[in-house]
MIVEX-525185 format. One line per 4 residues: number of its first residue (from 1); their letters; for each residue x, y, z of N, C-alpha, C. Coordinates in steps of 0.001 Angstrom, whole numbers, plus 500000, padded with zeros to 6 digits. Layout:
% MIVEX-525185
NUM = a = X Y Z X Y Z X Y Z  ...
This chain:
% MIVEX-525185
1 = xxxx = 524630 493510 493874 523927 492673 494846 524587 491309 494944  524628 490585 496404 525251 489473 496272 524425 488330 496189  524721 487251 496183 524143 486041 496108 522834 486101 496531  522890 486306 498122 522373 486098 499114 521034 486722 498835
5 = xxxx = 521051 488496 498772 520558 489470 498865 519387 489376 497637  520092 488271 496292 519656 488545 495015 517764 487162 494858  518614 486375 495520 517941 485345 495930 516921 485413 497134  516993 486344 498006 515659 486642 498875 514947 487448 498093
9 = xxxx = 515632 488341 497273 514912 489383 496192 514006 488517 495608  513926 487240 495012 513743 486880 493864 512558 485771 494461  513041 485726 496364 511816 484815 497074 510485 486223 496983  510760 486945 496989 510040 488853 497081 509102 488520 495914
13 = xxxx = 509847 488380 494914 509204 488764 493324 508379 487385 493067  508798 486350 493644 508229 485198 492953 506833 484537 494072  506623 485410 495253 505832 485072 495921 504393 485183 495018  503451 484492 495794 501945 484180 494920 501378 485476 495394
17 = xxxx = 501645 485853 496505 500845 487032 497374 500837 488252 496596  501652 488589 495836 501826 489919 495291 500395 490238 494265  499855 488502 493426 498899 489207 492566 497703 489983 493600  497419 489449 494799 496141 489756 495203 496023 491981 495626
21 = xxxx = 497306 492403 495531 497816 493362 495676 496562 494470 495028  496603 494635 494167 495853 495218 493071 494489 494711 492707  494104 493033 493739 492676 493152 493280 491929 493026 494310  492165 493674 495387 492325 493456 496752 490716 494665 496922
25 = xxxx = 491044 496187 496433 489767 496851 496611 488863 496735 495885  489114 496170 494131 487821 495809 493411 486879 494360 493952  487791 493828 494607 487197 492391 494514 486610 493000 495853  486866 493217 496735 485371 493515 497797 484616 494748 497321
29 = xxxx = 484856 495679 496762 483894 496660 496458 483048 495962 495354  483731 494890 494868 482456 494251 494013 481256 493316 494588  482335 492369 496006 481417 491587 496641 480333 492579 497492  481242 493789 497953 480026 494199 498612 478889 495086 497974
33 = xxxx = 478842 495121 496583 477934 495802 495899 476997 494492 495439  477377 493222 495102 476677 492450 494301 475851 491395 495713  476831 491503 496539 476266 490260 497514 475409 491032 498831  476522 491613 499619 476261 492423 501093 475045 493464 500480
37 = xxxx = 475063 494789 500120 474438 495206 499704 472974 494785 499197  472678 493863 498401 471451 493393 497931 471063 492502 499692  471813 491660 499897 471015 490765 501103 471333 491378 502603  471723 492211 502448 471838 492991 503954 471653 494496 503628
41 = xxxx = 470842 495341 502931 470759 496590 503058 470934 497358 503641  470584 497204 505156 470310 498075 505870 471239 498093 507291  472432 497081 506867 473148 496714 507990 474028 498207 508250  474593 498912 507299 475379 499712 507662 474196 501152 507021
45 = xxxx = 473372 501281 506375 472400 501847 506281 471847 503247 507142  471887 502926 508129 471815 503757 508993 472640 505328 509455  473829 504384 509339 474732 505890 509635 475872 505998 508177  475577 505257 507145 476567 505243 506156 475282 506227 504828
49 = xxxx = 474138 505907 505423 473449 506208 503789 473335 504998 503091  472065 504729 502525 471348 504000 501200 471989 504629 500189  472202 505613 499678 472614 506259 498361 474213 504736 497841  474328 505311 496765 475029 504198 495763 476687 504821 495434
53 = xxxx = 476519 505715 495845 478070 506600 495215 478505 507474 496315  479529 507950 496090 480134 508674 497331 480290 510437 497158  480024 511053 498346 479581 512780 498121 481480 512982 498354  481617 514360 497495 482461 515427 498013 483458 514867 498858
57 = xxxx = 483002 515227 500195 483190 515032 501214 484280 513538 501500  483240 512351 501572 483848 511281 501454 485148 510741 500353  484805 511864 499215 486090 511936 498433 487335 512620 498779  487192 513439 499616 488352 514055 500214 489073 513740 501155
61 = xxxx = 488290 512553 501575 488710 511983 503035 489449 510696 502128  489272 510434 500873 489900 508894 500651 490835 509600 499856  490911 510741 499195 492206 511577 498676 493395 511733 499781  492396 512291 500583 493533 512693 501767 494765 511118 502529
65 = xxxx = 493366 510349 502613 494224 509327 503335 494844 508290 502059  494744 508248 501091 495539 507939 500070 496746 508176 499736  496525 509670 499587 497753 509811 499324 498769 510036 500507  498099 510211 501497 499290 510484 502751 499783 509320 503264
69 = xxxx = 499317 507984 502742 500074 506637 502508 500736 506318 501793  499976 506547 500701 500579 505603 499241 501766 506572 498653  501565 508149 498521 502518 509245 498491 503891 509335 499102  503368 509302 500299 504526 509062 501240 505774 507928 501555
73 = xxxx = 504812 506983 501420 506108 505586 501687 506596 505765 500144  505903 505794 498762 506894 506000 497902 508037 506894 497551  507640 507973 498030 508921 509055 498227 509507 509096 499303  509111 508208 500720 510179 507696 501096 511053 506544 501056
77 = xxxx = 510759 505689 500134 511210 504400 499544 512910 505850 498998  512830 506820 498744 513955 507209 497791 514914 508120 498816  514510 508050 499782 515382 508438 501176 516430 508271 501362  517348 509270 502043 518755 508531 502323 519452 507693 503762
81 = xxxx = 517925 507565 504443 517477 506779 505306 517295 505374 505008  518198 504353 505332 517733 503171 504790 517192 502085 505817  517006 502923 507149 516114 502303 508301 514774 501475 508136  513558 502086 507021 512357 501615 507063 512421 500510 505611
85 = xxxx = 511647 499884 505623 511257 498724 504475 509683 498778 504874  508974 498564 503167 507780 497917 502921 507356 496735 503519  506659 497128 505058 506462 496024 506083 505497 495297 505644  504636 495469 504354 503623 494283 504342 503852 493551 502551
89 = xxxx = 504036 492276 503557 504284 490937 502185 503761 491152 500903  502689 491421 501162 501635 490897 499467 502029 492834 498825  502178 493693 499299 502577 495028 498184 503746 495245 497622  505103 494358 499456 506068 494142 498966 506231 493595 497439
93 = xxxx = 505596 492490 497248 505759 491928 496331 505451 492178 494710  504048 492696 495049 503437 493318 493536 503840 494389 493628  504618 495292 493930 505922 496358 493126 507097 495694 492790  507306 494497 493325 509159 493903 493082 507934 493059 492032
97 = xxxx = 507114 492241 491534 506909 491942 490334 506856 493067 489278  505877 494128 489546 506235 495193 488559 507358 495888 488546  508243 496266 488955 509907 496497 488665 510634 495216 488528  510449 494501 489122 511870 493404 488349 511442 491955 487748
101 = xxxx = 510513 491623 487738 509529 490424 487026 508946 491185 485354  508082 491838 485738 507602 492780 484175 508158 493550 483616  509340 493948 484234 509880 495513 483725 508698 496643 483317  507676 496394 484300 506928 497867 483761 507671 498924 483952
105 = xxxx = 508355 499244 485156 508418 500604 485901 510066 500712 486317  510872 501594 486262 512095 501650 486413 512471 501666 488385  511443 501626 489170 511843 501515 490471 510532 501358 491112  510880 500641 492626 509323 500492 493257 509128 501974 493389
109 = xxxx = 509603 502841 493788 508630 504561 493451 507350 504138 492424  508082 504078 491392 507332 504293 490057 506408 503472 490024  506851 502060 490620 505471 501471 490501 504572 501491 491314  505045 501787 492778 503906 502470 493327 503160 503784 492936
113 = xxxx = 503750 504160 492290 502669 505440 491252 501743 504951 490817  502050 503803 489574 501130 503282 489320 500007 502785 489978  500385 502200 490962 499664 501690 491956 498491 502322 492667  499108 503682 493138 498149 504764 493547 497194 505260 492716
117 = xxxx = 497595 505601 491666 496859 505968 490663 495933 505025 490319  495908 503738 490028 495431 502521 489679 494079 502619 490344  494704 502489 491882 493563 502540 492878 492745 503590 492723  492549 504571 492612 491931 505535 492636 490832 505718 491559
121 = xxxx = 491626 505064 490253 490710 505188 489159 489593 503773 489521  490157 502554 489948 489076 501596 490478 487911 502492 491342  488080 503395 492482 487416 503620 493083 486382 504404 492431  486914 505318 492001 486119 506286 490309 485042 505555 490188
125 = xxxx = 485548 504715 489374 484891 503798 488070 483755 503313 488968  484138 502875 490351 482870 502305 490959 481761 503337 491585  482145 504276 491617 481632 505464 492174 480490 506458 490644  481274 505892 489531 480579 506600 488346 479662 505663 488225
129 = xxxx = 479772 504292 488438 478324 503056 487956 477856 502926 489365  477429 503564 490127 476623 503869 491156 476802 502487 492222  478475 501721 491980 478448 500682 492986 478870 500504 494449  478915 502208 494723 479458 502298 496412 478111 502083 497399
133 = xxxx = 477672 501413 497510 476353 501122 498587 477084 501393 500011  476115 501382 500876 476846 501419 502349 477813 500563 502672  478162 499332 502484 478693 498442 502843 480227 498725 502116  480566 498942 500685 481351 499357 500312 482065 500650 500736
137 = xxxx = 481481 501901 501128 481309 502878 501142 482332 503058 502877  481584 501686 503693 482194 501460 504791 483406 500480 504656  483519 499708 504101 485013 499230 503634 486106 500700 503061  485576 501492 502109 486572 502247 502460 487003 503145 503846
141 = xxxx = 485545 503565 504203 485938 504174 505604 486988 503692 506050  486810 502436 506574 487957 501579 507736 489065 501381 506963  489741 501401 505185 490776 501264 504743 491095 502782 504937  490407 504137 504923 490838 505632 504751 491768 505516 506716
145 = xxxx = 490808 504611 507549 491161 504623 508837 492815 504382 508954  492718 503478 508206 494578 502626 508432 495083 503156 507735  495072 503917 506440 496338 504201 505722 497028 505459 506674  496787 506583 507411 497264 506536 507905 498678 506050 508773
149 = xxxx = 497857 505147 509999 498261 504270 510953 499918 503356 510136  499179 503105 508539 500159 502211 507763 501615 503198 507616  501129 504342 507119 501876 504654 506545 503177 506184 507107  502388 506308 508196 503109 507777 509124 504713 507726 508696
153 = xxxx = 505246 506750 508774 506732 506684 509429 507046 507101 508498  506618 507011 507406 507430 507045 506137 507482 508365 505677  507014 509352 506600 507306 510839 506441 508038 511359 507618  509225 510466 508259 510182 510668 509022 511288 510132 508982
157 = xxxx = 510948 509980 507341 512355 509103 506414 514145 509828 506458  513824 511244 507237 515161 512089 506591 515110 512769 505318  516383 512905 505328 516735 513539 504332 516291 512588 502431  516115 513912 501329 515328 513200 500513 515399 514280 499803
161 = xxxx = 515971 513866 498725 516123 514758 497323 515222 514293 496390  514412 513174 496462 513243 513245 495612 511913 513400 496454  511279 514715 495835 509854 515299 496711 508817 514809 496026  508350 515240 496541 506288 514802 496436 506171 515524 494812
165 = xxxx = 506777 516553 494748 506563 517256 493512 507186 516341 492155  507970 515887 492712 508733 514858 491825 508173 513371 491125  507819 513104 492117 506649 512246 492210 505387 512185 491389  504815 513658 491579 503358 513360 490898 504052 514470 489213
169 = xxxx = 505434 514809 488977 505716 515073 487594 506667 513669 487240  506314 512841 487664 506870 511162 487339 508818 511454 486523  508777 512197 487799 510543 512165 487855 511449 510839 488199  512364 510785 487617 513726 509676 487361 513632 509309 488866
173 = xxxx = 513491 508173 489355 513541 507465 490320 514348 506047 490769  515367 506478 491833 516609 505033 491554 515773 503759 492047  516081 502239 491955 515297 501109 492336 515961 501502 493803  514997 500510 494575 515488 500461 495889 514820 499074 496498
177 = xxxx = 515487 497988 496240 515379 496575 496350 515394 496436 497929  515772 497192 498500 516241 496752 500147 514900 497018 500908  514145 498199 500035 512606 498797 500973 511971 497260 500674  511518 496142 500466 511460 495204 500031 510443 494076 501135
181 = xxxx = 511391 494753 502535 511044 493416 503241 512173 493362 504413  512205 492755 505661 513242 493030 506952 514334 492344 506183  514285 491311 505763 515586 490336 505299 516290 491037 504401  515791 492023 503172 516579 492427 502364 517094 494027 503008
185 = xxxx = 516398 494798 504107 516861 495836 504465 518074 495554 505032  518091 494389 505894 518810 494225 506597 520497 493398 505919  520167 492678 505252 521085 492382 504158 521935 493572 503142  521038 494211 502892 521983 495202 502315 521046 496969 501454
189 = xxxx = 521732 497569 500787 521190 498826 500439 521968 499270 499856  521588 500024 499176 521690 501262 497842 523752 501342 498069  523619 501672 499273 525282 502058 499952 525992 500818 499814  525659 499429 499757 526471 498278 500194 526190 498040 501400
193 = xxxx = 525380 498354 502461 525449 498201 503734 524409 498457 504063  523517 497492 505208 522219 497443 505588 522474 497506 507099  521479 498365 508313 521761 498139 509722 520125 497803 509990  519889 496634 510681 518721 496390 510705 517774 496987 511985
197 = xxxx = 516934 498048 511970 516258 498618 512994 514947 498341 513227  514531 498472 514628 512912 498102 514662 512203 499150 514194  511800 500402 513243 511560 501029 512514 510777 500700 511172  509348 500529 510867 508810 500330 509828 507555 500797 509592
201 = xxxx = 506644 500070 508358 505634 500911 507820 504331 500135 508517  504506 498858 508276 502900 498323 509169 503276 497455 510342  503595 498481 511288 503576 498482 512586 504372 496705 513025  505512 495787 512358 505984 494627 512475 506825 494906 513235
205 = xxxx = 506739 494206 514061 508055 493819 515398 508774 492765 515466  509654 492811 515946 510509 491729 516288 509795 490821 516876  509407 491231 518423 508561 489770 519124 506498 490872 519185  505875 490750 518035 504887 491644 518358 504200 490913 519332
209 = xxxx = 503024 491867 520490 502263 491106 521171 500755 490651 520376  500028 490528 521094 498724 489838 520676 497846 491093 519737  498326 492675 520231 497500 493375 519537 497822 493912 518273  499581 493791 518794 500065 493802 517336 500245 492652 516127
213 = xxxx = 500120 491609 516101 499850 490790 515696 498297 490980 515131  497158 490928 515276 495905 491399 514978 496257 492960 514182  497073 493698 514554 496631 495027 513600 497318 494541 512362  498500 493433 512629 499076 493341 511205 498635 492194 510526
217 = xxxx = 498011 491534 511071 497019 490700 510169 496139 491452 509337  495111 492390 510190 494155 493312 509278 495278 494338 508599  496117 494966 508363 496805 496161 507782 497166 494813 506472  497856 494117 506577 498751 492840 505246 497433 492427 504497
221 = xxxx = 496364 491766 504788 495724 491050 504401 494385 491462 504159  494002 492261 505181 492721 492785 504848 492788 493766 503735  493700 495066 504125 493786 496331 503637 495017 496057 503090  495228 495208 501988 496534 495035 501205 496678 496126 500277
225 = x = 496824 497449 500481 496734 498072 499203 498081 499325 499605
């Protein structure tokens, strides 16, 4: 890596945004169990359910759209496509702190494993102490809505010798510093050579209009996960 490339890396890793990454679904599934929930009961009540935890059903729908996000852009982070990058700031970042700040994890793959996994057991845990009320229950709805939307492209990565199977048997995974962010795709990659395309994961454009701008405010900031 050169100068250049090593030093936007290191604007990546050292950003503040990355901690909120990981506390992004406990901290509202907590506000909305301790605050919304008790003083607004009945706001989402109606068509979400009073009950406290989540059925079957609603678990399959946050499996499904979980992993067909969080699954996907990590095994396509290992593509031999080096068109797409991790379009949103604050996840960019808390995987380039956990691969190259902590040394937890030998590549953002891996630490988005963690990541996925992470999430899931938060959701558990809140689901076993009876803290999914409607309001929570509907925060995930609308995050199961976008991962999706977030994450499609990244299963039109090409060609890809590390699979999904690989993945969940936490197979050898190379770093890939360039999925990172537009500046470092475009700067460089795995090959020595970066071509910068309008091609990415949360919907960022070159000149976005007014609606895209609003979806990527809510996809970065709201639904940072």
């Amino acid at each position: 890596m050169d100068n250049d490339f090593k030093y936007q890396l290191q604007k990546v890793i050292d950003s503040p945004s990355g901690y909120w990454s990981p506390l992004n679904i406990p901290v509202v599934l907590l506000v909305c169990s301790l605050y919304y929930d008790k003083n607004y009961p009945t706001f989402f009540s109606g068509f979400m359910g009073s009950h406290k935890s989540m059925g079957w059903k609603m678990w399959l729908l946050v499996l499904a759209c979980f992993s067909f996000d969080d699954v996907g852009t990590a095994v396509g982070f290992q593509a031999d496509d080096q068109q797409r990058y991790e379009g949103n700031p604050v996840l960019a970042s808390y995987l380039s702190k956990l691969t190259y700040q902590f040394k937890l994890f030998e590549s953002e793959t891996a630490s988005y494993r963690f990541h996925y996994f992470s999430t899931l057991i938060v959701i558990f845990a809140f689901d076993c102490l009876k803290m999914l009320g409607p309001w929570g229950r509907f925060f995930l709805t609308i995050t199961c809505v976008t991962k999706p939307i977030a994450g499609y492209v990244w299963w039109g990565s090409g060609a890809n010798d590390y699979s999904i199977l690989d993945f969940f048997m936490f197979k050898h995974s190379e770093k890939t510093p360039q999925r990172m962010g537009h500046l470092l795709q475009s700067m460089g990659s795995r090959e020595g050579s970066g071509t910068h395309v309008d091609v990415r994961r949360r919907l960022v454009n070159d000149s976005p209009n007014q609606i895209d701008k609003i979806v990527q405010f809510l996809l970065n900031f709201v639904f940072a996960s």
